[in-house]
KELO-677841 format. One line per field, with one value per residue (C-alpha): x, y, z; residue in three letters; residue number from 1. Coordinates in nm, 2 decimals, padded with zeros to 4 digits, m for minus. Example, Ala and Ser with C-alpha at 12.3 -4.5 7.8 and 13.67 -1.06 7.14 Angstrom:
BEGIN
X	(01.23:01.37) $
Y	(m00.45:m00.11) $
Z	(00.78:00.71) $
res	(ALA:SER) $
n	(1:2) $
This chain:
BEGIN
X	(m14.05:m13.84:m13.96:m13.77:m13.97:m13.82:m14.04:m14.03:m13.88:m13.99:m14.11:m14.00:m13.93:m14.31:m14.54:m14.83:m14.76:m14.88:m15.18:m14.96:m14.75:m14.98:m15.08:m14.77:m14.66:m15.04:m14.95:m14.63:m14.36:m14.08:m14.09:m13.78:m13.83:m13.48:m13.49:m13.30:m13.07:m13.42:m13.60:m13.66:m13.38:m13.13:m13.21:m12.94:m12.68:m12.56:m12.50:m12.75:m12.48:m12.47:m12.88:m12.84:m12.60:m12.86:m13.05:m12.82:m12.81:m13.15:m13.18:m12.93:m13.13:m13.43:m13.19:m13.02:m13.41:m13.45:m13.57:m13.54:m13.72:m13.65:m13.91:m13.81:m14.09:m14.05:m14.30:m14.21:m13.84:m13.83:m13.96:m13.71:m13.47:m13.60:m13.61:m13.25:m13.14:m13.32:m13.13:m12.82:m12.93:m13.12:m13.17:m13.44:m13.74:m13.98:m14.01:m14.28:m14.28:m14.61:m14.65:m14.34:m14.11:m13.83:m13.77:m13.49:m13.46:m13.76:m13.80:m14.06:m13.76:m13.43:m13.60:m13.61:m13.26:m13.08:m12.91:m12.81:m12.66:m12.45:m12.33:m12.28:m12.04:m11.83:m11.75:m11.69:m11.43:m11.32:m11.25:m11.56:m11.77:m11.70:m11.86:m12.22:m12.38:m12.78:m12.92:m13.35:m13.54:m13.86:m14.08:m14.44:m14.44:m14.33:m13.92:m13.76:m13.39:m13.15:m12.77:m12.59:m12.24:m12.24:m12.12:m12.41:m12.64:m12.55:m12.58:m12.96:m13.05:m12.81:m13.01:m12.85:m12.75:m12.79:m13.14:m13.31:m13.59:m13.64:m13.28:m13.29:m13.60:m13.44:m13.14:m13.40:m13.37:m13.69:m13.77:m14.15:m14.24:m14.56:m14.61:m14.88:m15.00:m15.33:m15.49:m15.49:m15.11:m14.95:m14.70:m15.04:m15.03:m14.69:m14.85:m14.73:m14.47:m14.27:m14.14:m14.35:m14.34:m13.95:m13.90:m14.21:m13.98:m14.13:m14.48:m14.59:m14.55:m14.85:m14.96:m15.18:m15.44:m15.61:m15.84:m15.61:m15.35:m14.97:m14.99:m15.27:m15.20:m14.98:m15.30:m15.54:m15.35:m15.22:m15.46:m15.36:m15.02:m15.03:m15.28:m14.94:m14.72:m14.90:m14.90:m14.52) $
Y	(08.86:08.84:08.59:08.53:08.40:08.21:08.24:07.87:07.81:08.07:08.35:08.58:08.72:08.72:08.51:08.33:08.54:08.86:08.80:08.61:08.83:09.13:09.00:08.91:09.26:09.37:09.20:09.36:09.13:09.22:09.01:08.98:08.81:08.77:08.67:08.33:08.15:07.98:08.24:08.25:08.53:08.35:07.96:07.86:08.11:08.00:07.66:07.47:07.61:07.93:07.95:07.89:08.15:08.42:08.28:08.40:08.71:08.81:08.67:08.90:09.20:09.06:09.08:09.43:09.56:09.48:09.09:08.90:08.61:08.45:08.27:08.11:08.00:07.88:07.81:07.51:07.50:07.77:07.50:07.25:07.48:07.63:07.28:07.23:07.53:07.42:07.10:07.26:07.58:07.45:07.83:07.93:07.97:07.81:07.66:07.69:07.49:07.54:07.31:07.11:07.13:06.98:06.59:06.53:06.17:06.07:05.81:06.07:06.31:06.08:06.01:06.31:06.44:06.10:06.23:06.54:06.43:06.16:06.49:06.67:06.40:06.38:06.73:06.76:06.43:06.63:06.93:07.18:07.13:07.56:07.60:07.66:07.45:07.31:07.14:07.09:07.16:07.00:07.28:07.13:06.87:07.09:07.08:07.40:07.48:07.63:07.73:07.67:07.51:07.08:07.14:07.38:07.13:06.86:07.05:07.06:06.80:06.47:06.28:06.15:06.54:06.87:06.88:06.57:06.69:06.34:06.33:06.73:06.69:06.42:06.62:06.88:06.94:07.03:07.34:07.44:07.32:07.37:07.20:07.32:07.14:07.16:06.86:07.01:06.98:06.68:06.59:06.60:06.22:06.15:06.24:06.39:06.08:06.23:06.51:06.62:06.30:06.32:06.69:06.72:06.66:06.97:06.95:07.28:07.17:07.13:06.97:07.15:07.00:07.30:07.31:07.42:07.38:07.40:07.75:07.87:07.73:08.03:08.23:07.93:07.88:08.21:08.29:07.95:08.04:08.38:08.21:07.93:08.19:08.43:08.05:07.99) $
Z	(m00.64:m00.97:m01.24:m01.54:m01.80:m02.09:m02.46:m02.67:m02.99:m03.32:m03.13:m02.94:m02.55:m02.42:m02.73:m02.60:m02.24:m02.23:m02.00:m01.75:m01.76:m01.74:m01.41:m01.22:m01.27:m01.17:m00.81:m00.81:m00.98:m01.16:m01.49:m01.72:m02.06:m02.18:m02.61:m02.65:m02.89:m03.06:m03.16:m03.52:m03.64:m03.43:m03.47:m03.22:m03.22:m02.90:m02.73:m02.46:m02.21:m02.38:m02.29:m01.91:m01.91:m02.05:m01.79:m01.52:m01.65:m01.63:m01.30:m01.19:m01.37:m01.18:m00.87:m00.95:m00.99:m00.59:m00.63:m00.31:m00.47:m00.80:m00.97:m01.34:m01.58:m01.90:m02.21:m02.47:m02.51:m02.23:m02.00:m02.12:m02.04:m01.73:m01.55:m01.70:m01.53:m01.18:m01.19:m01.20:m00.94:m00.59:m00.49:m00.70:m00.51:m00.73:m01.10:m01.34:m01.65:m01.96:m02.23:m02.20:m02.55:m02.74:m02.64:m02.85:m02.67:m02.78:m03.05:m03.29:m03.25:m03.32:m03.63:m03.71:m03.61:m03.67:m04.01:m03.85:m03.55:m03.77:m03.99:m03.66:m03.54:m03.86:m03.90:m03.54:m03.60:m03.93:m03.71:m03.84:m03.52:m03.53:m03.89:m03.96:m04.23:m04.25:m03.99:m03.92:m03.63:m03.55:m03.43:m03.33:m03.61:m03.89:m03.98:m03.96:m04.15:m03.99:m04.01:m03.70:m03.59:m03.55:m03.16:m03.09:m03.31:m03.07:m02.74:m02.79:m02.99:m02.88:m02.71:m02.45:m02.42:m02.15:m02.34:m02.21:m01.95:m01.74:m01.64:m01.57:m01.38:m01.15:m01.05:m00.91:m00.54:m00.33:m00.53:m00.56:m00.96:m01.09:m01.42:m01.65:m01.94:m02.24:m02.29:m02.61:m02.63:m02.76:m02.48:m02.29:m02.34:m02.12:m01.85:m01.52:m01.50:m01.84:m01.62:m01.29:m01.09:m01.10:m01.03:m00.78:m00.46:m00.29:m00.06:m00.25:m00.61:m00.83:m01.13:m01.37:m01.64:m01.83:m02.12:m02.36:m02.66:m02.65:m02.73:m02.52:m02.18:m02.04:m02.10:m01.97:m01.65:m01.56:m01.25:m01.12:m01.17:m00.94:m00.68:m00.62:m00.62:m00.35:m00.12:m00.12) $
res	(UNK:UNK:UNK:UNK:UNK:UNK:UNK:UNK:UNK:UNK:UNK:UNK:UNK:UNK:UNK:UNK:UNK:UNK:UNK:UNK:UNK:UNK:UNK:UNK:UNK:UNK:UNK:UNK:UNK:UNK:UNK:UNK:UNK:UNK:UNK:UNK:UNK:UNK:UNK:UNK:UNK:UNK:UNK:UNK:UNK:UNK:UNK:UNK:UNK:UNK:UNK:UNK:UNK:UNK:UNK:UNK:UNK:UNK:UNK:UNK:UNK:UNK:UNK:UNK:UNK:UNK:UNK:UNK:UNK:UNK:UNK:UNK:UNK:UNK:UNK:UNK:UNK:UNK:UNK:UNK:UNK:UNK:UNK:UNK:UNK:UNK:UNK:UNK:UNK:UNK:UNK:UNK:UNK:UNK:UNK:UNK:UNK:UNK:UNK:UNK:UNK:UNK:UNK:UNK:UNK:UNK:UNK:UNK:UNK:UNK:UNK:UNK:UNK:UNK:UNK:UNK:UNK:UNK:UNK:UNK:UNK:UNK:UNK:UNK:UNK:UNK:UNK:UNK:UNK:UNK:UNK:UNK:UNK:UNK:UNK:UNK:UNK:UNK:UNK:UNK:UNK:UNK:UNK:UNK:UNK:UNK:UNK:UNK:UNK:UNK:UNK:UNK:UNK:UNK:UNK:UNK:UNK:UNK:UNK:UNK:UNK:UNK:UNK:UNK:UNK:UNK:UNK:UNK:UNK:UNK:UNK:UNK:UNK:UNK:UNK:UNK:UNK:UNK:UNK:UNK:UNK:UNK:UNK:UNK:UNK:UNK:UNK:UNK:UNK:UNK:UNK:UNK:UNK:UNK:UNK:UNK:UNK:UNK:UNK:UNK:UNK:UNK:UNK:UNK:UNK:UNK:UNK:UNK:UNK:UNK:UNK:UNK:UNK:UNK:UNK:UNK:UNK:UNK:UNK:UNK:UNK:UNK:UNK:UNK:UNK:UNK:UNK:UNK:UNK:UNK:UNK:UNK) $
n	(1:2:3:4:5:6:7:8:9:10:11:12:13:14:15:16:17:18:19:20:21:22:23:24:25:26:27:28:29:30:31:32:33:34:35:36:37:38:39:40:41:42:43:44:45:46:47:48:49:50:51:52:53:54:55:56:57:58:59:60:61:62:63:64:65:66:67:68:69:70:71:72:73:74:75:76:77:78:79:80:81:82:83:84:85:86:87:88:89:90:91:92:93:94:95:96:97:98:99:100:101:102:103:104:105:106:107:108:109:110:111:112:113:114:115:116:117:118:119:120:121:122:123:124:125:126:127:128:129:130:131:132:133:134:135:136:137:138:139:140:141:142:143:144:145:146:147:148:149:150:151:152:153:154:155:156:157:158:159:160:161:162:163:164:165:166:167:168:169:170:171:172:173:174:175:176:177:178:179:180:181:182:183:184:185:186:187:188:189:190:191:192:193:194:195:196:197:198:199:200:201:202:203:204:205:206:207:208:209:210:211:212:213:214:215:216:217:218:219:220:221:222:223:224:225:226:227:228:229:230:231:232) $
């Protein structure tokens, strides 16, 4: 079994993770934890497209190192991206999502991004969608600068974008999805209808409650993670 696992925003390949994934490789996984465009040094150096395309590559590393099975996880934005990514690839064999991150259709979050997706749209209009300039993240409730290009700004934060995890988690086809959450964790209030309800579509998915924050819960869960994965 390969399992791709993809780190959230800030940190980098394998934060918040080691235990988990200490112990899929101690039952014999091969675990690739690919660095994406969001971690702090890069602050969305590539697209929302441009990140489910470093998906596919390390799910062909997983599948050059002798996977049969491909498993992708993802933590915070890695989640928002993982179930993205499932939406728009039915062959995976199963899908894990932890602490569910970045909502940028959500009211808090508009509010937030509103000027920056007007500033996105005018220098797109005024032909500089290719040209970085200052944009702000939201990043747990703290705003966090960054320099990146209005088209890639847009591609993650637009809300009625490739970003937006209900409409992702509907186009999911009958994968396996286990959905982890802290009710420590602030999207711990959306409850399993935000995203799980729509994605759950296969007999073996599962919905997971831990005692735990946003940050903790790969750590909190992780035995209930490899017990689901030894039953598909």
């Amino acid at each position: 079994m390969g399992v791709v696992l993809l780190h959230g925003k800030i940190y980098g390949p394998g934060k918040f993770a080691k235990e988990l994934i200490a112990d899929l490789q101690a039952e014999g996984a091969y675990v690739v934890t690919p660095e994406m465009p969001w971690r702090l040094k890069r602050m969305y150096d590539k697209s929302y497209d441009g990140a489910l395309a470093l998906v596919d590559k390390a799910i062909e590393k997983a599948k050059s190192a002798g996977a049969s099975k491909i498993v992708l996880a993802g933590h915070s934005m890695g989640a928002n991206v993982a179930i993205a990514y499932a939406a728009r690839h039915p062959e995976l064999d199963a899908l894990i999502a932890m602490s569910l991150g970045h909502l940028p259709e959500t009211k808090e979050m508009v509010r937030h991004t509103r000027r920056g997706i007007d500033k996105a749209k005018v220098r797109i209009a005024q032909g500089k969608g290719a040209k970085r300039c200052l944009f702000f993240d939201r990043v747990q409730g703290w705003s966090v600068p960054m320099r990146t290009t209005p088209e890639i700004f847009l591609s993650y934060f637009d809300p009625e974008g490739p970003a937006v995890m209900p409409k992702n988690a509907m186009a999911i086809k009958d994968v396996p999805f286990l959905y982890a959450v802290g009710k420590q964790d602030p999207i711990f209030v959306r409850g399993p209808e935000y995203v799980f309800t729509l994605a759950a579509k296969h007999p073996k998915s599962r919905y997971i409650e831990a005692d735990a924050g946003h940050t903790d819960t790969p750590k909190a869960v992780r035995k209930d993670i490899v017990s689901w994965l030894k039953s598909l």
